[in-house]
N, C-alpha and C positions, 0 to 999 in steps of 0.2 A: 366327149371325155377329154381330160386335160392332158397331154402328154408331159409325160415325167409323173413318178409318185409325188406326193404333198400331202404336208398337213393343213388342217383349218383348226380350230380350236382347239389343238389336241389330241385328234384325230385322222389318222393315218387313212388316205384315199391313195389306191393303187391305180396308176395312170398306165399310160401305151408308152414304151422304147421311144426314145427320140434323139438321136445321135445328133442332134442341134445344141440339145441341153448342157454346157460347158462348165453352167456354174449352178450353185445356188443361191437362196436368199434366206436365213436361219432368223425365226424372231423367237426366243424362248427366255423366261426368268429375266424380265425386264433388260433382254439385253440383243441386237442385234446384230448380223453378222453376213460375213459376205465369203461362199467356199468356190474353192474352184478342183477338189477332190474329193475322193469317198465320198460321191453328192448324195446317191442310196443308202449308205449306209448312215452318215449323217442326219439325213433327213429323219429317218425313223427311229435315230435317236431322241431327237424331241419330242414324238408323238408319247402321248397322255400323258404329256405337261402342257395342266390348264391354262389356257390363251395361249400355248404355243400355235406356231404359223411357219409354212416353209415351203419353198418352191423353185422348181427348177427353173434355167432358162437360158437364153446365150451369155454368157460372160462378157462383156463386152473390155472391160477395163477391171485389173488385179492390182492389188498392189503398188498404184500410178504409173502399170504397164499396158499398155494397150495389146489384148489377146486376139488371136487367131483363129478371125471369123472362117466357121466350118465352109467348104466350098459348095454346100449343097443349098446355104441361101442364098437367094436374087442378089444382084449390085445392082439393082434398080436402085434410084431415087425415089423416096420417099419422106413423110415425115414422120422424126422418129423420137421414141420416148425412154428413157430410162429409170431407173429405180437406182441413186449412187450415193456413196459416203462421200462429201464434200465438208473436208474440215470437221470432220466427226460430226456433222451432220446429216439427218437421212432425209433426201431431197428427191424426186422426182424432175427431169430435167427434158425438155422437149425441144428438137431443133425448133425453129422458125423458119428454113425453108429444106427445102426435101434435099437428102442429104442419102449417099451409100452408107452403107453400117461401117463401114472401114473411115469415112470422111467423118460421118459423127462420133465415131469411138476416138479417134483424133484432136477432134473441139474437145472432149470431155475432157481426157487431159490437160491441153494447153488451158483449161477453164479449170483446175485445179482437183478434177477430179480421181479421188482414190481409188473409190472402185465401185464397177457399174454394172447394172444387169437386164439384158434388155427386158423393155415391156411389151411384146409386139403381138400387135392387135389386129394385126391380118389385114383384109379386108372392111373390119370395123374401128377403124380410127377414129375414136372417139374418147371424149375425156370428160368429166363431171365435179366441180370441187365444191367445198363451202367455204367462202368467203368469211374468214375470221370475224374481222370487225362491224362488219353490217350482217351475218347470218344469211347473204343470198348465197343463190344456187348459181355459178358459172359453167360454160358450156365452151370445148373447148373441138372446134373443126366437126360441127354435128352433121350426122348422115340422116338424108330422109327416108332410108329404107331398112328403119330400127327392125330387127326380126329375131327368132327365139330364140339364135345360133352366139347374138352379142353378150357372152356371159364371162367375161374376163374381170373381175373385178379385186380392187385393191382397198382395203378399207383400214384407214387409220381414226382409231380414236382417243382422242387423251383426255 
């Protein structure tokens, strides 16, 4: 089950409590958006608006402030990924080398980032894209011990 409520199409899925979840991610009426309050109640206001989409998750960066990672995740080193408005654009941003969430919520900023949300993928770090201009599949830090549990997915299409 996903922690935090969310929508997927439209469709409102009641998730588990997760006092991690800081912010959320609003996609509704061709228009995207980044909350860092009333994340419940937000959310389920876009539900049954067709191709709406929404989802909780750390807040990482607001408003080109960098937020106040909750004390209950690791400061391990990792590699880490984000979902951010970068110049009003929506970008997906990954360190290159393993970083604290507090070291990379920091690059995002100094990298000119507005606002970010983590994407964390646990134990299954792993990334899938299509390659615009040739149509391949890229493959980004693949694990070999793919299993039923890897279902985190982000899907854009235009």
């Amino acid at each position: 089950m996903i922690a935090g409520n969310h929508v997927s199409n439209g469709r409102f899925y009641e998730g588990y409590e997760c006092p991690e979840n800081t912010g959320a991610f609003i996609y509704a009426n061709n228009h995207w958006s980044f909350i860092n309050r009333d994340i419940d109640k937000r959310i389920s206001e876009v539900s049954g608006i067709l191709d709406a989409c929404a989802f909780a998750q750390t807040m990482l960066v607001y408003e080109g402030k960098v937020q106040q990672i909750p004390n209950t995740l690791p400061s391990k080193r990792y590699i880490r990924r984000a979902l951010c408005d970068m110049h009003n654009n929506l970008i997906i941003v990954e360190s290159k080398v393993k970083l604290t969430l507090e070291e990379f919520s920091d690059e995002l900023v100094k990298s000119g980032v507005y606002s970010a949300i983590y994407l964390d993928m646990g134990a299954m770090n792993y990334s899938v894209w299509r390659e615009y201009s040739n149509d391949s599949i890229k493959t980004l830090h693949p694990f070999n011990n793919m299993t039923k549990y890897a279902t985190n997915y982000l899907r854009f299409q235009l």
